[in-house]
N, C-alpha and C positions, 0 to 999 in steps of 0.2 A: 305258287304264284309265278307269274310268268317274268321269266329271265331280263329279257330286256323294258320291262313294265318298270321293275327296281330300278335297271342300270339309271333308265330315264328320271326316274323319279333322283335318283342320289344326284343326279349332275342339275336337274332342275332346283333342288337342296342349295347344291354351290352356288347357281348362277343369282340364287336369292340371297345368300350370303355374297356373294358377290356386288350385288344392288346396294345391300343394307348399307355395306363399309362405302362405297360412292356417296348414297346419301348424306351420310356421317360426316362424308371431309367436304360435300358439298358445304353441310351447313358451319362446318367448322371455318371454314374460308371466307362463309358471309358473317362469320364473329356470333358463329348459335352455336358452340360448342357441347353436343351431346354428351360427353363426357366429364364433363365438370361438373359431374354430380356423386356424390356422394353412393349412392344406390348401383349408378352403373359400376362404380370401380368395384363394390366390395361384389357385385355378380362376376365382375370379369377375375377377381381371386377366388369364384368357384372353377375357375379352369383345374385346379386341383380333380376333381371331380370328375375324370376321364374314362376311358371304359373298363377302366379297372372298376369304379364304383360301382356302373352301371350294370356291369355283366358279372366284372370279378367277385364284390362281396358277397353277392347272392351264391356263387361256383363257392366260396369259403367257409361262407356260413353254413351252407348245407352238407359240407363235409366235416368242420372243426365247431362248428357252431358259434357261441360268444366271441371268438377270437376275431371275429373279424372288426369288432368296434373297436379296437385297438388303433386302429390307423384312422379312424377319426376322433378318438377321444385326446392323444398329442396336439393336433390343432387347435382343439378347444381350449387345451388346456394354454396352447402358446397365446393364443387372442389376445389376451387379458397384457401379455409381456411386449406385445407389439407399439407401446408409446412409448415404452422403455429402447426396445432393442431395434424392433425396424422404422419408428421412426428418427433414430438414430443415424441409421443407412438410408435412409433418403435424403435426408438433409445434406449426408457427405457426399453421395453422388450427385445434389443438385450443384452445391456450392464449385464439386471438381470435374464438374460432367462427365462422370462414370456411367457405361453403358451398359456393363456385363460383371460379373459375378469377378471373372477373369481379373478385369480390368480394378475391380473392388482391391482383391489379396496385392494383387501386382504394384497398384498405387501405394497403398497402405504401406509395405514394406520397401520403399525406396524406387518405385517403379521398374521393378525387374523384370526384364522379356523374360530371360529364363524361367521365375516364377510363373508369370504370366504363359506362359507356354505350354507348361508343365498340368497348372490347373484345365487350360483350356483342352487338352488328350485326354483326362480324367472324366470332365464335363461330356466329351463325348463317348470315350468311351461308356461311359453310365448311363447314357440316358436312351443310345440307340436300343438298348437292350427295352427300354419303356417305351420309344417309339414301335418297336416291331411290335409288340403286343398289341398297339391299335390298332394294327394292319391286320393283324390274327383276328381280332374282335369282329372287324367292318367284314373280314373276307369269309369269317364262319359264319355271321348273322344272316351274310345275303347267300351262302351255300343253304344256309337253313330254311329261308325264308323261298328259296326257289327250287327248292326238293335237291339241292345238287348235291349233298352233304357224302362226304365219301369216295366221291369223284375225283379220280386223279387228274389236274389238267396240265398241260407242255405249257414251257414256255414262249412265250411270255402271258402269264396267267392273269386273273382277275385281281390278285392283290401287286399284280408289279401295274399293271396303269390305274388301280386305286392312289401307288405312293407316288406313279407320275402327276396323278389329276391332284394331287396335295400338293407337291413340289410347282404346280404352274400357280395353282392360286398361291401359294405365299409367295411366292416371286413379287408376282403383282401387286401384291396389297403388304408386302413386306420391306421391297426391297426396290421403292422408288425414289428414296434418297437418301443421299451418302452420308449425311449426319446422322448416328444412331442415338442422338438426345431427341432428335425431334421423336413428337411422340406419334404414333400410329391409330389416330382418330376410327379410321376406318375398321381396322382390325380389334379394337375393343368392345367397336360398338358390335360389332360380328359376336365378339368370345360371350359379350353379355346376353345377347340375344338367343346363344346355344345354351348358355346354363337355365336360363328362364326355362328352356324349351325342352330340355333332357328332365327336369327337376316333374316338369306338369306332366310330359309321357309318363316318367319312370312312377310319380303316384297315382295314374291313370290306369295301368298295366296292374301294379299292388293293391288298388282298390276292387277294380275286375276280380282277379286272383283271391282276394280276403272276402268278399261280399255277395258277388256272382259263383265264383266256381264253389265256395267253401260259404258258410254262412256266418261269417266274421270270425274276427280272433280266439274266440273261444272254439270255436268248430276244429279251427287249423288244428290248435292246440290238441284241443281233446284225440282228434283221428293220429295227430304226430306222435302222440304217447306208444300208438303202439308198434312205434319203430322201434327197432333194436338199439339200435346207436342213439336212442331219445336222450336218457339220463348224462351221456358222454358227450352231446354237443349242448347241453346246458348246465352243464358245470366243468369245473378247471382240474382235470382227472389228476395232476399231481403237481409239485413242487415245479417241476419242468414247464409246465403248463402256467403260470402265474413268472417265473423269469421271463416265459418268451411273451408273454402281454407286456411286463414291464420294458422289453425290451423293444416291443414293435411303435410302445406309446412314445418312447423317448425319441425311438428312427424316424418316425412320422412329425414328432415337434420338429426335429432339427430339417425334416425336406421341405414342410413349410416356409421353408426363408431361404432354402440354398438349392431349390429346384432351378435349375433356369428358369422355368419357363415363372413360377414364381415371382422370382428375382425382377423379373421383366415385367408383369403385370401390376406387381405390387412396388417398388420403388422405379423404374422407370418410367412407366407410363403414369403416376402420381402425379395427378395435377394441384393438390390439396396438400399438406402433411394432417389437417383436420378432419377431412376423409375417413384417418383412420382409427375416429370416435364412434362412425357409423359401424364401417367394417367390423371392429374387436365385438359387438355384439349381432350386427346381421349374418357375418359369413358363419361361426358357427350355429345357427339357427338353421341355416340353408343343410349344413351340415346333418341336423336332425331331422331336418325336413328331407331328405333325400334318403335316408335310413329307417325311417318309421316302417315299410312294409317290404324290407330286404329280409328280416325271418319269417314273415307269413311266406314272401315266394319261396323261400329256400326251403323250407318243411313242406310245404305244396308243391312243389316238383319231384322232392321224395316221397311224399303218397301217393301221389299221381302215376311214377315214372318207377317202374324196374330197375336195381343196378346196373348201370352200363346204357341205359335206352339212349340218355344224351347225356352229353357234357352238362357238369352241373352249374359252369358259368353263363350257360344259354337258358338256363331254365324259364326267366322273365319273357325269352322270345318261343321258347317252344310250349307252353302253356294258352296262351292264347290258339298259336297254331292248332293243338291237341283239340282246343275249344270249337273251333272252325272259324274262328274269328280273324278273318285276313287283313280286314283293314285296321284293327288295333295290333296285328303284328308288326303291319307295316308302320303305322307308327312308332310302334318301340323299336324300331330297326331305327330308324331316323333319329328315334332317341340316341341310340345308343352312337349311331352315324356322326350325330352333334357331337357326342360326349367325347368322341374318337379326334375327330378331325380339328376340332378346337385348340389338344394338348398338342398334335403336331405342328398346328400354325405356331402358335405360339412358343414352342421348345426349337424347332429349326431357325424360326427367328434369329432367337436367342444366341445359338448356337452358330448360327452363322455368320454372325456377329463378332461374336468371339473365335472362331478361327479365322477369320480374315484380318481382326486388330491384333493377334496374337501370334498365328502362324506364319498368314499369306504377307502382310505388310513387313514384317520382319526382314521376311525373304528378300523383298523386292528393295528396302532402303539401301539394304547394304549390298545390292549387287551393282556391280560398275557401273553397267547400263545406265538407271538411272539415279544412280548418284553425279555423274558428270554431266548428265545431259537426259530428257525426256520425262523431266518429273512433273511435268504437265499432264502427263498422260497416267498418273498414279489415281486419279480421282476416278476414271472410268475403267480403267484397270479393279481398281479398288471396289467398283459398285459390281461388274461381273464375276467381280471372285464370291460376293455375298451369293449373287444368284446360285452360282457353281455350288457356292459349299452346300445350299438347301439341299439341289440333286443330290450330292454326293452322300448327305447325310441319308437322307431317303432310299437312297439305291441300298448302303450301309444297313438300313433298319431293315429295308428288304432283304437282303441276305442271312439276317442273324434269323429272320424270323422263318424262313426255309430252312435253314441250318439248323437254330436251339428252339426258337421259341417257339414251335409247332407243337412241341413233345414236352412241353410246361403250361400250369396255369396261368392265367394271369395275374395271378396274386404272387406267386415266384418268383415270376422274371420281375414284376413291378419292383420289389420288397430288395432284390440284386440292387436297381439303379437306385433308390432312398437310399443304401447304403453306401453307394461311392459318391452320393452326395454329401453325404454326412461327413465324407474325410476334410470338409473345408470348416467346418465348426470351428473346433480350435482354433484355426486361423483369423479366421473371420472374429471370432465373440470375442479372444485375447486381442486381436487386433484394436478392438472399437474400446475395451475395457483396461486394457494393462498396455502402459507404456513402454516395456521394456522387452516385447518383444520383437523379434527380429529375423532379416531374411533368412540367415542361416535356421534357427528355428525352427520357421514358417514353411520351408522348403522340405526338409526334413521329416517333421511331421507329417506333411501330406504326400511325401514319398514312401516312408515305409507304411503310413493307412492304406496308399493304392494299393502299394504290394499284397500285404493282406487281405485286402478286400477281392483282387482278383484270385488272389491264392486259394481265400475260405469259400469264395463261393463261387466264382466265374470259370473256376478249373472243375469243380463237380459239376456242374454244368454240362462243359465238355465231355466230359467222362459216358455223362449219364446217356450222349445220343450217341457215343461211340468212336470219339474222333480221339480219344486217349483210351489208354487199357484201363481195366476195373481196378487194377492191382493199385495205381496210383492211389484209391479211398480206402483201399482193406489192408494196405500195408505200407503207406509210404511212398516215394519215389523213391527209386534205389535200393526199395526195402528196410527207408530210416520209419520207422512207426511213429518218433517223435514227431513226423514233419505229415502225416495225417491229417487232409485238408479240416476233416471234421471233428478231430482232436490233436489238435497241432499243440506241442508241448506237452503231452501229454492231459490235456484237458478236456475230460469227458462227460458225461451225463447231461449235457445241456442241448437242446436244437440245434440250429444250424445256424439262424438269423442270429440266437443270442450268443452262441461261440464265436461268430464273426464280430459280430458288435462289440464283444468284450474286447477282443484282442486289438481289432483296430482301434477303438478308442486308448484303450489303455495306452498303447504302446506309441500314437500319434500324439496325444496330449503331452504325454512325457519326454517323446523328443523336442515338443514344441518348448516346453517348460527348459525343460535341460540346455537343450544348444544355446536355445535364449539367453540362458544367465550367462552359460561360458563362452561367450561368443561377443562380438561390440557392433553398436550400430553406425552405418555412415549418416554423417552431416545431411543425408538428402531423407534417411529410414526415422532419423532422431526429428529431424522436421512434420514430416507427414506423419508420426505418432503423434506428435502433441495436438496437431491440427484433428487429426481422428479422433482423438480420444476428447479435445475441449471443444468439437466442433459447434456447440451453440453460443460458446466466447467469440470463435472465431471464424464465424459464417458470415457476420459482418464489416469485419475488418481484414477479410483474406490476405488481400493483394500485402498489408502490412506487416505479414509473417515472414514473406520469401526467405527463403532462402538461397541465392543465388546473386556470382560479381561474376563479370569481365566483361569481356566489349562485343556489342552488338549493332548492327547497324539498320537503321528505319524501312531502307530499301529492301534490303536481305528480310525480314521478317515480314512485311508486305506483299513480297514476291511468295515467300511459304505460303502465304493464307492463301493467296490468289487463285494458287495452284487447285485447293482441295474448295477452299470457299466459292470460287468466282468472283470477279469482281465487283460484283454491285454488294456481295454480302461483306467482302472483306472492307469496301470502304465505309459502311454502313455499320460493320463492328469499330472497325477506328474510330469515326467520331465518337461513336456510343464511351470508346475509351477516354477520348481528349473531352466532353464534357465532365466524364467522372474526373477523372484528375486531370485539370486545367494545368499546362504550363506550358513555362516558352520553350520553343524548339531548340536544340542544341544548331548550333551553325554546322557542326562536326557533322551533323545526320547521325548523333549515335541517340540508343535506344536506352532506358536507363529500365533498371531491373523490375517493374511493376509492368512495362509494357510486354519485357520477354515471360512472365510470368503466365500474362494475360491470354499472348499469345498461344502456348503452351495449352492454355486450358480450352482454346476454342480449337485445337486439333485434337483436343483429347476424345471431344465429341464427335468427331469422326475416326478416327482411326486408330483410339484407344491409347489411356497414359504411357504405356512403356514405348509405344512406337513413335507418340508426339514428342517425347524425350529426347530419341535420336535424332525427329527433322530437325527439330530445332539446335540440338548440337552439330547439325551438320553447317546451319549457315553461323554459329556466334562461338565466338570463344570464351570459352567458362572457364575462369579461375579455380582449382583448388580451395576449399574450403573447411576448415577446424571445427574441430564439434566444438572448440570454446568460443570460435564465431558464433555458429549454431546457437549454444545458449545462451550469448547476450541479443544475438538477435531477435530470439521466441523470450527474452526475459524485459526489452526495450517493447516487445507487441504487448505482452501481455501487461508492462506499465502504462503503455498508450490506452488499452483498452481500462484500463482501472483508472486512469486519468480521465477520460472521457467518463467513464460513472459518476466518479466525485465530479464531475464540473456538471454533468444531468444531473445527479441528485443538489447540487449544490443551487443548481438555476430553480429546479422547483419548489428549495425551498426560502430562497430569496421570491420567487412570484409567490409562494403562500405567504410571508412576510409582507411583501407588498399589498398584498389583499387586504392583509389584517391593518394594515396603517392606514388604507386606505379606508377600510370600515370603520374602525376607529376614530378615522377623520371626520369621517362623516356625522358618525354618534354626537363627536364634540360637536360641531357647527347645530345640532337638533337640540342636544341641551341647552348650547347658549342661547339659540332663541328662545328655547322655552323656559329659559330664565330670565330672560328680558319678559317676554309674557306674562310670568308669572308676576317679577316687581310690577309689572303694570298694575297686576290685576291685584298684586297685594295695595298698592299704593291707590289706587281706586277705592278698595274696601277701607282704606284706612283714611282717604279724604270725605267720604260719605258719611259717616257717622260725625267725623270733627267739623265739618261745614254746619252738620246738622246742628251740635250742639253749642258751637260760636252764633249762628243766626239766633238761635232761641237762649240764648246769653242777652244776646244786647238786644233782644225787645223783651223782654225781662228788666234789664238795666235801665234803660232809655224809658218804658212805663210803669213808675212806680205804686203809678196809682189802678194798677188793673185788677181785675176780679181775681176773687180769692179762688173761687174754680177756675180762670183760666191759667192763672200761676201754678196751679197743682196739677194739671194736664201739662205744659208746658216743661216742669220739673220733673214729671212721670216721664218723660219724650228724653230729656236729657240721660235722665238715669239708663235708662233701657239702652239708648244708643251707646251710652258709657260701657255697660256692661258688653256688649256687641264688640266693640274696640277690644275692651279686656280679653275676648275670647280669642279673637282672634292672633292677637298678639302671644297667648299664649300659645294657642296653638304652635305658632311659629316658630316660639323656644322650645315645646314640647319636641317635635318633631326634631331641630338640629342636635338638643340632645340625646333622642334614643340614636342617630344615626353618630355621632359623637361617641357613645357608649356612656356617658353620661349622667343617663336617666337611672334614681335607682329606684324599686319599686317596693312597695311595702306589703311584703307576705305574710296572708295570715289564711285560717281558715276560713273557707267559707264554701255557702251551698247556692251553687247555679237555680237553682228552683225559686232561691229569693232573690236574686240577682236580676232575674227576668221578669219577677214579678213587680219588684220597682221601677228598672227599666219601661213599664208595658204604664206603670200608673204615670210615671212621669210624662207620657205621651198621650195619655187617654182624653184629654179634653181634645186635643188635636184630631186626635182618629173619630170622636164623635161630628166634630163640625164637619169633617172631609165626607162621614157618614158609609164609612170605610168597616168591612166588616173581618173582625178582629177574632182569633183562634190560636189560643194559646196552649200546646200538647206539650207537659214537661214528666219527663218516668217517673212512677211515684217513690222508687224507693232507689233512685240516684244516688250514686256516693260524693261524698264530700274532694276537694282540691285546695291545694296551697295556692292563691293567687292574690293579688292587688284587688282588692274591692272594688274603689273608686275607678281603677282603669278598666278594668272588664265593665265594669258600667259604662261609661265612656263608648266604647264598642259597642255594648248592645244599645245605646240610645242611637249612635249613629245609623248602625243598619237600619233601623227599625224607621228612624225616622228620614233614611234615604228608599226605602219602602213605603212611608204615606207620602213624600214626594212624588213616587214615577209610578204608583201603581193606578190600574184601572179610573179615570173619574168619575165614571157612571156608575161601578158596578166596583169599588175596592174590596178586593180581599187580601190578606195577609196570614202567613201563617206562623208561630214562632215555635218550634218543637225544639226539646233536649232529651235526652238519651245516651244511657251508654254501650259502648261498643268497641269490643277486640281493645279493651287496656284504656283508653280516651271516652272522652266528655266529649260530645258532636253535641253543637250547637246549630240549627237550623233558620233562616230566615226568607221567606219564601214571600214573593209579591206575583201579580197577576195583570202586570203593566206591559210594557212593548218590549221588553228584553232588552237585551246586548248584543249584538253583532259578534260574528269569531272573532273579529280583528282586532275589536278594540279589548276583551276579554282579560288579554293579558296586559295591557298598558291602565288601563282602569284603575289599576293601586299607583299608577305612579304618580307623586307629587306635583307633576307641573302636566297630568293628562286632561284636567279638567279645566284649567288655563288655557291650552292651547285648544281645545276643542268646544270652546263657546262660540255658539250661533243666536244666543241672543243678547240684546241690551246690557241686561243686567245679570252678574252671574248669578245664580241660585245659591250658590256656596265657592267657597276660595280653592275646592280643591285638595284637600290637604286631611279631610276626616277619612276617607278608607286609606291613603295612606299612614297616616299615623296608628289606625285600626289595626294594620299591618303588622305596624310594629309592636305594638302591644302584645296581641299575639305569638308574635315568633320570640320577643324577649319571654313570656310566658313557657319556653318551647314547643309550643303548638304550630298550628295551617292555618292560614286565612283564605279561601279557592272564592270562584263564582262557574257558576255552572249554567248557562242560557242561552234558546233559541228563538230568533228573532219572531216576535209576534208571543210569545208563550209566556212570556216575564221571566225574574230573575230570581235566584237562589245563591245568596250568600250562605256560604259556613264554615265554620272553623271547628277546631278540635284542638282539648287541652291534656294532657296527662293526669290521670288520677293518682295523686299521690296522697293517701288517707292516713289521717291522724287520730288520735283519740280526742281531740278536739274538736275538730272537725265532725265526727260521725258523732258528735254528743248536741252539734247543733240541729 
């Protein structure tokens, strides 16, 4: 394919990557923020996914085979611990606006430059060795892809203005303003839009490969077997072989979180901390999704391809090619182009970041220049050093990668920087987890990890292209064997990655652990521990922890912001400050310890904690401070903040109290009406029948001489009404006694089957005149119950005859069934009338429901028989329910326990 066809194509790539991030902060400025989405962040933590994945796992798998799902099976396995551990780490960088990994250890331990300094040499040196690999990728892909492959060229070559044309875009889209909290709209939306785009090449390419060249998985497989090396890249040929898988899944968890570029995708640019509910199950998905056809290509390049034809990391680009298929190489060039350029936007970022808050800002506070005079001009000083450092890191990757990394795979050098990532673990997970450690510690550890880590592996390295003697790996320096990069101490039989991994960890942790105990922390390390480690106590009451006295003045700390802020931002953070904490101004102009705090953290966000430490030491004079200050001050935060709980919990449960009085109150005022209701309506029932029978009293008296039949009608009228009175009135004692307790009932045995049958005669003249059609189903061989005769009678005449009440008038039916079931007597009474409403469903037993809810003249009844029905029942220890839908009629039933006697079962 023709040479400048690519060039064209790759810069037309950027210039759309270039668009897309414009768009992004277009819309982000109009308040449409594209990245506040859960989806785009957990795509933009496939930045992981570099051309290591792309090109490298295929070059590994084809030569080691299984081994290369080791480096994404740690991710996976970390996902699940990311609500635990990084969102942990975002919440403390949001609360202390932390920009950089650097800036994380540096804070954490007392905000040490030296710390902070020390990590950020480490950060670089580790990771240029992973940036030149991209440069390796892009500049093989397109020597491949344009028959160049092989070609010696002068400088300045195709990979040195590929790491120029990276270094001017992230410039642009990286390094347009000087707070490194704000977050990078533009460039997220870019890294998401490359992982989407690498992900559909790279199974476009693997499906070509599995389906077109080979005729699916089973083919690969089958033609793969008859390679030599088959059985040895699908299984773990020894004990060495399973340490170094354990060893790559562990390396791979721990780069997951301590990558820069990582660190920057995943907690900085985090606009959510809920976000990452999505991510812990999308991004490894993505993971699988981007490996499913990395062993069909890798065994399809080696049946395809001669040993030695190509490198076996290109395999995915030279298979196509083999095929004649140009324009799907061209796309997996572009694939692999995204997968490439994406990790160095994002890791130069990072990085440049952190050597300008950590190296370059250092430099410049404390040189005379401007400390006396021109620190106005730190802000744009400050933004050109970021630019600088991109070049220089770029220039940096380009050199190692002409130097070492031409003459390694990509899985090699990769597997080098995961390891000098991994020296901040310790630091970092003691840090967030265990209070008690400290600078000394912290330093310590990840000084002697460096050493090691460049010892074990960054000096054979060297060795291997020639710029050190051989003697150095087969014998030692100086001829010490013990000091044998690849069994240093004598420790032998293991790889390379897992002899490194051991000894750095081992020996890093243990200093971390050790110095820590014998060592003491200062008043500023014992601060920022407690805040680290309880940061979801103390995310909301920060400013309340400080610790920090002496005298500060308003103007001096105004003038700092102004400097790096501008002024429209710094007066714009003040008020944001004086609405938070409202008070009056001191006349003095001094500043009291919440304001210098404050201040502190809004240069943290530019220029990084350890170096906001010193501006600000430079305008206010700070007191000496005790760590037994220290811990009545975090002991006074931490009683405010458990004050404030007990006074929230205490308020909410004074408003649930409140509720309940207030429901309560309510209840009452509903009763008492419908206790007045009720005497009405008792006193109505009870003036009705006595009117009646005083009237026909005295024309009775007053005509003595009346018919012997009208006298006997007349006398019939009184009695009836009499009895009517008596019912009622009983009722009325019946009922305060069972709610009294009272009432006692008279148990004997008896059989429901006659109970229903008198029940049913005693109402039968009734159900004939209503013309009401009557259905009585009782089980024939029912067992016997202990109950009151008389009162279960009682109940069933009430249902039954509040059933020829409301049921059908045209067309009555009624049904009365018993039966027994699961232990109880079910009693059934079933009508065919207009039902009951939900509402009223459950107020219906209550004694004063039938009171209040009369709508006509005269009541039908007092209201008080399914209540007392009720009770009957439940003193019985049975159920009294109603089961009805409106229009369908109604179903009373209860249920009584069977308790069978020999009495009983002989009736």
């Amino acid at each position: 394919m023709n040479y400048w066809l690519v060039i064209g194509v790759s810069f037309l790539y950027l210039a759309l990557l270039f668009g897309l991030a414009y768009w992004a902060e277009r819309r982000s400025v109009a308040g449409k923020s594209f990245v506040s989405n859960p989806y785009v962040y957990a795509l933009s933590m496939a930045v992981y996914c570099t051309a290591w994945t792309y090109y490298g796992s295929v070059g590994r798998a084809a030569t080691t085979g299984l081994q290369y799902l080791a480096i994404y099976v740690g991710p996976t396995l970390m996902a699940p611990l990311w609500w635990v551990v990084l969102r942990k780490i975002i919440r403390i960088c949001k609360v202390q606006r932390i920009t950089t990994l650097a800036d994380f250890i540096s804070s954490r331990y007392g905000k040490s430059i030296t710390l902070g300094s020390i990590v950020t040499i480490i950060c670089v040196l580790g990771v240029i060795p992973y940036i030149s690999i991209q440069l390796k990728a892009i500049t093989s892909s397109l020597s491949m892809l344009t028959n160049r492959a092989g070609e010696v060229e002068a400088f300045p070559d195709t990979s040195f203005f590929i790491a120029i044309g990276l270094a001017l875009f992230t410039i642009v889209y990286g390094t347009r303003h000087i707070e490194a909290t704000e977050r990078h709209e533009g460039m997220v939306t870019a890294i998401a839009f490359e992982s989407v785009l690498k992900l559909v090449v790279f199974i476009v390419a693997g499906v070509f490969v599995t389906y077109v060249v080979f005729n699916g998985f089973d083919d690969v497989m089958a033609q793969a077997q008859q390679l030599p090396n088959f059985q040895q890249l699908m299984t773990f040929s020894n004990e060495s072989g399973f340490a170094e898988w354990f060893w790559i899944v562990f390396l791979s968890m721990l780069a997951i979180l301590f990558l820069p570029r990582q660190f920057q995708v995943a907690v900085v640019e985090n606009v959510d901390e809920q976000h990452l509910n999505k991510a812990m199950w999308l991004f490894p998905l993505y993971l699988f999704a981007i490996n499913i056809f990395v062993l069909p290509i890798a065994l399809g390049g080696n049946i395809l391809f001669a040993p030695g034809t190509y490198d076996a990391d290109m395999f995915v680009l030279a298979i196509p090619l083999s095929q004649g298929q140009s324009l799907l190489a061209l796309l997996v060039y572009l694939g692999g182009y995204s997968a490439a350029t994406s990790m160095v936007i994002v890791a130069t970022i990072a990085l440049s970041v952190m050597m300008s808050n950590n190296l370059v800002m250092p430099l410049m506070i404390n040189t005379p220049y401007f400390k006396t005079s021109n620190q106005d001009r730190l802000t744009r000083i400050l933004l050109y050093s970021r630019r600088l450092c991109i070049l220089v890191v770029l220039l940096l990757a380009y050199l190692y990668y002409k130097g070492v990394a031409e003459y390694y795979s990509l899985v090699e050098v990769g597997l080098v920087s995961f390891a000098a990532v991994a020296q901040f673990a310790p630091a970092v997970i003691g840090g967030i987890f265990w209070k008690e450690g400290t600078k000394g510690g912290a330093l310590a550890g990840i000084v002697v990890g460096a050493i090691l880590w460049f010892y074990t592996l960054v000096i054979p390295s060297i060795v291997g292209v020639g710029m050190l003697p051989p003697s150095v790996m087969t014998q030692g320096p100086f001829g010490i064997e013990l000091l044998k990069p690849f069994a240093l101490f004598g420790l032998q039989g293991m790889d390379y990655i897992s002899h490194a991994m051991f000894w750095t960890m081992f020996l890093n942790a243990g200093f971390y652990v050790g110095v820590s105990l014998l060592s003491r922390q200062t008043s500023q390390e014992r601060n920022q521990a407690e805040v680290f480690m309880d940061i979801f106590r103390y995310s909301t009451v920060y400013e309340s922890s400080i610790v920090w006295k002496g005298t500060a003045y308003i103007p001096d700390i105004k003038s700092l912001l102004v400097n790096f802020l501008g002024e429209k931002r710094t007066e714009t953070a003040l008020k944001t400050y004086q609405r938070k904490y409202p008070a009056p101004e001191d006349e003095s102009g001094k500043a009291d310890p919440k304001l210098v705090t404050y201040a502190e953290k809004l240069l943290s966000g530019v220029i990084g904690t350890s170096s906001a430490r010193i501006m600000v030491a430079s305008v206010v004079k700070e007191e000496e401070i005790s760590i037994d200050e220290v811990l009545n001050i975090l002991r006074e935060s931490q009683q405010l903040i458990s004050i404030n709980n007990e006074l929230r919990r205490k308020s909410l449960e004074l408003r649930r109290a409140t509720e309940q009085l207030r429901s309560a109150n309510e209840r009452l005022k509903q009763l008492d009406e419908l206790k007045d209701e009720f005497l009405s309506t008792v006193t109505h029932e009870l003036r009705t029948p006595l009117t009646s029978i005083r009237a026909l009293s005295e024309i009775l008296y007053d005509n003595s001489d009346m018919d012997r039949e009208d006298q006997e009608h007349f006398l019939h009228t009184i009695v009836k009404e009499s009895e009517r009175l008596t019912r009622l009135i009983t009722q009325v004692l019946d009922l305060e006694r069972f709610e009294s307790g009272r009432q006692k009932l008279n148990m004997e045995p008896v059989q429901l089957k006659e109970l229903v049958q008198e029940s049913v005669e005693a109402l039968e003249q009734l159900i004939q005149e209503k013309g009401i059609e009557l259905i009585v189903d009782v089980q024939h061989s029912l067992p016997g119950i202990n109950a009151d005769r008389d009162r279960l009678i009682q109940v069933l005449v009430n249902l039954i005859s509040n059933a020829i009440k409301f049921c059908n008038p045209e067309q009555g039916k009624i049904i009365v069934s018993c039966y027994f079931i699961d232990g109880d007597v079910k009693v059934n009474v079933v009508d065919n009338g207009k039902g009951i409403d939900p509402e009223s469903q459950q107020q219906i037993f209550d004694k004063f429901y039938q009171a209040k809810h009369q709508n006509i003249r005269k009541p039908e009844g007092s209201g008080l028989g399914l209540a007392i029905s009720k009770k009957i029942i439940e003193s019985h220890q049975g159920r009294l329910w109603l089961e009805s839908k409106p229009g369908k009629g109604a179903k009373f039933s209860f249920t009584l326990p069977v308790k069978v006697t020999a009495a009983a079962a002989k009736v």
